[in-house]
C-alpha positions as CSV (number, residue, x, y, z in Angstrom):
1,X,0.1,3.9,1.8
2,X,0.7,3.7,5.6
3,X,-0.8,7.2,6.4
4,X,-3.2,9.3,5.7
5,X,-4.3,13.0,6.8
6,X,-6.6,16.0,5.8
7,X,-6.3,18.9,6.7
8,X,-8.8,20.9,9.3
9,X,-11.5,23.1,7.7
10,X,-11.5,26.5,10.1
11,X,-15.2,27.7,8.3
12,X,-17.0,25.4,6.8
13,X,-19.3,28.5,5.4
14,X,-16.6,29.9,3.6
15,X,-13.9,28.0,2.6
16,X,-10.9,30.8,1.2
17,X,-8.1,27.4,1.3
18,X,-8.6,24.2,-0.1
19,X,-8.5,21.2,1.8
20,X,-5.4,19.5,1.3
21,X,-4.6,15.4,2.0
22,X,-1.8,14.1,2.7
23,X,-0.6,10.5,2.0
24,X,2.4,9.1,3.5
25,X,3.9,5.8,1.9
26,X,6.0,3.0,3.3
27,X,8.8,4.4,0.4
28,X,9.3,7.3,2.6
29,X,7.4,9.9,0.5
30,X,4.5,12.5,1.3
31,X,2.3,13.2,-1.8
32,X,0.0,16.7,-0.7
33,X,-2.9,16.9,-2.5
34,X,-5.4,19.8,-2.8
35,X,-9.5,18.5,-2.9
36,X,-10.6,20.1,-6.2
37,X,-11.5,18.2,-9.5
38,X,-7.9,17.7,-10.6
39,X,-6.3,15.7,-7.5
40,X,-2.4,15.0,-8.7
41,X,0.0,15.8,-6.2
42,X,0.4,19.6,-4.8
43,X,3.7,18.7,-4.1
44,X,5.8,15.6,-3.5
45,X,8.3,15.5,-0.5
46,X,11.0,13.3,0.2
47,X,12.7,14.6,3.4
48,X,12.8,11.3,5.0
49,X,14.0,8.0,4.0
50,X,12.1,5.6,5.7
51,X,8.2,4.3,6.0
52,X,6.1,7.3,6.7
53,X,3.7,6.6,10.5
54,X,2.6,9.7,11.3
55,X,1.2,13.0,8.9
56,X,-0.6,15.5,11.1
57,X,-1.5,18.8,10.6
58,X,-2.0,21.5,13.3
59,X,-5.4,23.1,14.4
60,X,-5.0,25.8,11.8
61,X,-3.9,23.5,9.0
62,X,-0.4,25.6,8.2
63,X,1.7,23.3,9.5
64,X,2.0,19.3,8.7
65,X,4.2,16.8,11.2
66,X,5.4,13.8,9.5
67,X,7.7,10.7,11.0
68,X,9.0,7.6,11.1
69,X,9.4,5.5,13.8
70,X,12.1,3.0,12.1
71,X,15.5,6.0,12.6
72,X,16.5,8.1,15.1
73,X,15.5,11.1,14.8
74,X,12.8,11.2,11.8
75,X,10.8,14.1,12.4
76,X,9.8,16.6,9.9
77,X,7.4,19.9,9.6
78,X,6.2,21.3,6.3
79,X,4.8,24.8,6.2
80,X,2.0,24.6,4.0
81,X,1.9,27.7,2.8
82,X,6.1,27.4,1.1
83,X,5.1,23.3,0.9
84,X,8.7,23.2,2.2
85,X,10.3,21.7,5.2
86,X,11.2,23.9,7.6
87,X,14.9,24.6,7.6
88,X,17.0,23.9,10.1
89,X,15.3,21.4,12.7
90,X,15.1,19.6,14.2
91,X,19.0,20.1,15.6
92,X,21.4,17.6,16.6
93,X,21.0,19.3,19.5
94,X,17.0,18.5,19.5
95,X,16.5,15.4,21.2
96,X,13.9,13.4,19.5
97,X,15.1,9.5,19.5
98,X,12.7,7.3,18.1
99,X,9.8,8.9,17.3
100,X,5.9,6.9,18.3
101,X,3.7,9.9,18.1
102,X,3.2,12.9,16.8
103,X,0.4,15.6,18.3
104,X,0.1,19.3,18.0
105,X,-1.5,21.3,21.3
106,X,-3.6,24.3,20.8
């Protein structure tokens, strides 16, 4: 594993999502896992093809960054709610490079 995230808890009174944890791996794949007695994978993604060094969700946990630093351009987002990639970005047109970090602002 070379990355690990959870998810941000908005109420800690009352909980309506679960809390989800992300693991990214240095085979290039994201495992998302939801916290409840049964932890196996939510979903497996493999949008990426090398060593996962950055998961991070956003301030309202519905988005999740992941990258590599190791190829141009290795930048994904997952919309938790589809667990899919978003479509479409980023563009060739996008310019990204080598990617170090990876922070959402509020």
């Amino acid at each position: 594993m070379t990355e690990l995230c959870m998810s941000p808890l908005l109420d800690t009174q009352n909980v309506t999502r679960p809390l989800v944890v992300t693991s990214g791996s240095s085979t290039s794949i994201i495992r998302m896992i939801f916290i409840k007695p049964s932890s196996s994978p939510l979903r497996i993604v493999k949008n990426l093809s090398t060593s996962i060094q950055h998961t991070v969700f956003n301030s309202t946990g519905e988005l999740l960054a992941i990258s590599s630093r190791d190829l141009k351009h290795s930048l994904r987002l997952i919309n938790l709610h589809s667990l899919n990639c978003v479509p479409n970005w980023p563009t060739s047109n996008t310019p990204l490079a080598y990617v170090s970090s990876v922070k959402f602002f509020t």
